[in-house]
C-alpha positions in Angstrom: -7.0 20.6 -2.5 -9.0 18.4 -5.3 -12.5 18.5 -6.4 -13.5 14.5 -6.4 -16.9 12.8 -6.2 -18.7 16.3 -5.5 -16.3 16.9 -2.4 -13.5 18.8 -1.5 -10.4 16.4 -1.4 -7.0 17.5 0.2 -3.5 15.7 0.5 0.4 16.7 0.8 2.5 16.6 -1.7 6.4 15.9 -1.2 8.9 16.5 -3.9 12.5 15.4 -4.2 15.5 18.4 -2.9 16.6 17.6 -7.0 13.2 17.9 -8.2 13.0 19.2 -12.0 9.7 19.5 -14.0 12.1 18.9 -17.4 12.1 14.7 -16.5 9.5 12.4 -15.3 9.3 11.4 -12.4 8.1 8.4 -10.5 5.5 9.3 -7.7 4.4 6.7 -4.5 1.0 7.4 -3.2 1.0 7.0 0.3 -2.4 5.7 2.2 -2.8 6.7 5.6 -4.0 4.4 8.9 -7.3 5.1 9.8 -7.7 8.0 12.3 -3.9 9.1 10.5 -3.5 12.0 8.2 -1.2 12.0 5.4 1.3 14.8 7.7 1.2 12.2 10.3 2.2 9.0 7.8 4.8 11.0 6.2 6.1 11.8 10.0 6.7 8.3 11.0 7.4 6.5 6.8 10.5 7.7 5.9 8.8 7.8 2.1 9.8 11.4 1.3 13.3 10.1 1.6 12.7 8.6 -1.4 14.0 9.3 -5.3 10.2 10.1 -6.0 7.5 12.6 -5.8 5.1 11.2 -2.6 1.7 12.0 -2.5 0.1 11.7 1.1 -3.9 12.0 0.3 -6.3 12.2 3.1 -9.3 10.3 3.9 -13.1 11.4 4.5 -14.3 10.9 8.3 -15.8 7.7 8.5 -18.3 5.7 11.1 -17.6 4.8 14.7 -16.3 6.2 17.7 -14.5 9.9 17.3 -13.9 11.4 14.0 -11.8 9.4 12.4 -10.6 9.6 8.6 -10.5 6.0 6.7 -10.6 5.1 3.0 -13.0 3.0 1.0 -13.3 -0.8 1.2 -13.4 -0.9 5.1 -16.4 -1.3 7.0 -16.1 1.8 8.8 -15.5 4.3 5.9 -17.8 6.6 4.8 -21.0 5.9 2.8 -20.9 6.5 -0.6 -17.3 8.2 -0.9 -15.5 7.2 -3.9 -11.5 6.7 -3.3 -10.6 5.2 -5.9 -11.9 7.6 -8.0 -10.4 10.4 -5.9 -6.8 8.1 -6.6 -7.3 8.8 -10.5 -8.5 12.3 -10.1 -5.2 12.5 -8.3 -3.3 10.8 -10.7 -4.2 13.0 -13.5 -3.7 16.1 -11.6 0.2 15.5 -10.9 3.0 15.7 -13.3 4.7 12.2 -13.4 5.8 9.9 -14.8 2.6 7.8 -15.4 3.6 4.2 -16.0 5.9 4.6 -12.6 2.7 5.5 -10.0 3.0 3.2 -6.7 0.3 2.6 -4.2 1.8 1.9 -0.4 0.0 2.6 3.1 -0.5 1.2 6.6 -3.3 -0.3 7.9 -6.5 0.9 6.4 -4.9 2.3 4.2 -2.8 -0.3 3.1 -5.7 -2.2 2.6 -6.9 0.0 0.2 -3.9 -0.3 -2.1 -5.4 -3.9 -2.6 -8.9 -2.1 -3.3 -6.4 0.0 -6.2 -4.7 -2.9 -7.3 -8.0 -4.8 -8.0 -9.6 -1.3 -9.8 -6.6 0.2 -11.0 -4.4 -1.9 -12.6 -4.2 -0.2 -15.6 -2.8 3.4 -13.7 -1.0 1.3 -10.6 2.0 -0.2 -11.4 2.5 -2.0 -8.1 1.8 -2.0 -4.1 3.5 -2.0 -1.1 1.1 -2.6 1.7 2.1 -2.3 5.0 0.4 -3.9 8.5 -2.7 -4.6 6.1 -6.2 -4.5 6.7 -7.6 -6.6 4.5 -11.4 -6.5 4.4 -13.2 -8.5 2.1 -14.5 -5.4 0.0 -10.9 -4.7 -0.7 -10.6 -7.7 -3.0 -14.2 -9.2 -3.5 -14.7 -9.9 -7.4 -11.0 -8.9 -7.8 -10.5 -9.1 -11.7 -7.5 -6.9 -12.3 -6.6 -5.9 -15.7 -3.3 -7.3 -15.6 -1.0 -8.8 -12.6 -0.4 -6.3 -10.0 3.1 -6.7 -8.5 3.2 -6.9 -4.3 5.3 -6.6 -1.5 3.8 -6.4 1.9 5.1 -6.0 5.7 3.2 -7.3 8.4 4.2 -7.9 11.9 3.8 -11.7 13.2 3.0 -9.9 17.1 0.2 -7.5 14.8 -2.9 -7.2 17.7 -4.4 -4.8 15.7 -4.8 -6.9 12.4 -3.7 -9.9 13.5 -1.2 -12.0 11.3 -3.1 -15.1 11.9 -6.2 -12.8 10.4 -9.6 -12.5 12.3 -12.8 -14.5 10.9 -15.2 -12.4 13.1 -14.0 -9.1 11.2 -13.7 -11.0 7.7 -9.7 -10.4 7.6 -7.9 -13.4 5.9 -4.9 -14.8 7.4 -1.9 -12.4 5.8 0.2 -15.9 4.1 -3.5 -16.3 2.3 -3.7 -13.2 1.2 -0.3 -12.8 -0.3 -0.8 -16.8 -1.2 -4.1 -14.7 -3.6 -2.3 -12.5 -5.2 0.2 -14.8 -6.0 -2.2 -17.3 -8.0 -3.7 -14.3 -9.9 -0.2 -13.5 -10.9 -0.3 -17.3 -11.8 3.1 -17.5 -10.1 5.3 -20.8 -9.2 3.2 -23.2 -6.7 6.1 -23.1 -4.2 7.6 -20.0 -2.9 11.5 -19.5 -1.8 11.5 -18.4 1.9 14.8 -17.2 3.5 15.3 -15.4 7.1 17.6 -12.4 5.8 18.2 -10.8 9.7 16.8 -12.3 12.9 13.5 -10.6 13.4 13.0 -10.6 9.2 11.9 -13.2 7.0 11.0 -12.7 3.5 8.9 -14.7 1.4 9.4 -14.7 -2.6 6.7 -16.2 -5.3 8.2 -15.9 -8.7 7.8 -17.4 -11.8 4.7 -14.9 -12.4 2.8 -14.2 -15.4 4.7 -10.8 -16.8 7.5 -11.0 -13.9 4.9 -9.2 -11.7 6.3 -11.5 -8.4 4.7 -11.3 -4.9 6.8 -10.9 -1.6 6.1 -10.9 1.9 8.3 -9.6 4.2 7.5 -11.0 7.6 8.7 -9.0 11.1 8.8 -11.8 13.8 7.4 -9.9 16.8 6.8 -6.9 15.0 3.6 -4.9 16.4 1.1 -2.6 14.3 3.8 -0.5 13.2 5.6 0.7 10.0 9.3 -1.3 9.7 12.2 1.5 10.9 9.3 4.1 11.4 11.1 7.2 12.7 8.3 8.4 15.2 5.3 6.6 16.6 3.5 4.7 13.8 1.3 2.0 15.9 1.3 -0.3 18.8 3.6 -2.9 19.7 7.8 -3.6 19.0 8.9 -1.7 15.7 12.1 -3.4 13.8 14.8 -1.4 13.4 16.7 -3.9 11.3 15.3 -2.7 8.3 13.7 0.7 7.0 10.7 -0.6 5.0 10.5 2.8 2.5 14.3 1.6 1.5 13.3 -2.2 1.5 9.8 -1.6 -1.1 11.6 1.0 -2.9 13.9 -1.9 -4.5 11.1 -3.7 -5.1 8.7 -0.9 -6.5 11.3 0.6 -8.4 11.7 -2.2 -11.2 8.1 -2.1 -11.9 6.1 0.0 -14.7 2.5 -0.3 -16.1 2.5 -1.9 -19.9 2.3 1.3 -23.0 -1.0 -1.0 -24.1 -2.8 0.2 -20.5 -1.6 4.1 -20.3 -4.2 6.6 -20.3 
């Protein structure tokens, strides 16, 4: 449990089998779906198979139907909660390596890492969103500090949030929104796009200011779920051509936050 924001925060931490507090170690925060729980996203991710402490926060009950945990930036989360402050109260309270702290999630939660990224440049060294929600709060007035590296999954069969994106709910079109992050990263005007397995084609922009590239890893078909997920993780046909904790690891890894920006 963490005190944040006058509230009484939880989440699950995951350390590696080899886990020693004499070197630092890289940790991924891990967002979970709205109505998920960080037990449940850790279940289904295959994240705590990585070479990194994982953090799995949980989310304050929002608005709608049932009682449902979500995270800031969506139009259902709770009034006046603060994630993103809760994220750097978490920060400082774990031991790691703090120029190596990466933001994925699913859903909701993914769309929150763009919420971080925007906010938290500084303390985020890059995101991995996965089957994004993408509300406009989560990158209204986005001025981040410096360019965020991404690399986001999303299913083209996504009912959910819907690859094409849905105007009535304010979601962009998922090209668009990796096509935003990839001019504040002022990267190349044309991106390299190559179909790597049937059912997976990935989407590079390089060229980007600091090397902090953008890639889009698109699932033909591919539901409301999390790439290889191991036990249910959402609606519609899950890939099992690639394991996306593996596939964003490569990408995260090679990523660290400038000494200039460390708090």
């Amino acid at each position: 449990t963490l005190a944040s924001g006058g509230l009484s925060r939880t989440y699950q931490l995951h350390l590696p089998a080899d886990y020693t507090p004499r070197r630092d170690w890289p940790v991924v925060l891990a967002f979970h779906g709205r109505g998920n729980t960080g037990v449940g996203t850790e279940e289904f991710s295959g994240l705590s198979n990585l070479p990194a402490i994982v953090a799995y926060p949980n989310g304050v009950i929002g608005t709608g139907d049932g009682d449902r945990q979500a995270w800031q930036g969506a139009p259902y989360a709770a009034a006046g909660v603060d994630d993103v402050a809760f994220t750097g109260d978490l920060n400082r309270t774990l031991c790691v390596d703090k120029r190596r702290v990466y933001a994925t999630g699913k859903s909701n939660g993914a769309g929150f890492t763009g919420l971080l990224a925007c906010r938290m440049a500084d303390r985020i060294a890059a995101i991995a969103p996965v089957a994004g929600a993408f509300y406009p709060e989560t990158g209204e007035r986005c001025h981040p500090s410096r360019p965020v590296p991404v690399i986001d999954f999303h299913g083209t069969g996504d009912v959910t949030i819907p690859y094409e994106g849905d105007p009535e709910r304010g979601l962009p079109a998922i090209p668009d929104w990796t096509a935003g992050w990839a001019e504040r990263n002022d990267c190349r005007a044309r991106p390299r796009t190559r179909t790597i397995e049937p059912d997976i084609t990935i989407t590079r922009r390089t060229g980007c200011d600091h090397g902090a590239e953008v890639h889009h890893v698109a699932i033909t078909g591919g539901g409301h779920t999390w790439p290889g997920a191991d036990s249910y993780s959402g609606g519609g046909y899950v890939t099992g051509t690639i394991e996306a904790h593996e596939v964003m690891w490569q990408f995260l890894r090679q990523y660290r936050t400038p000494r200039a920006v460390v708090r």
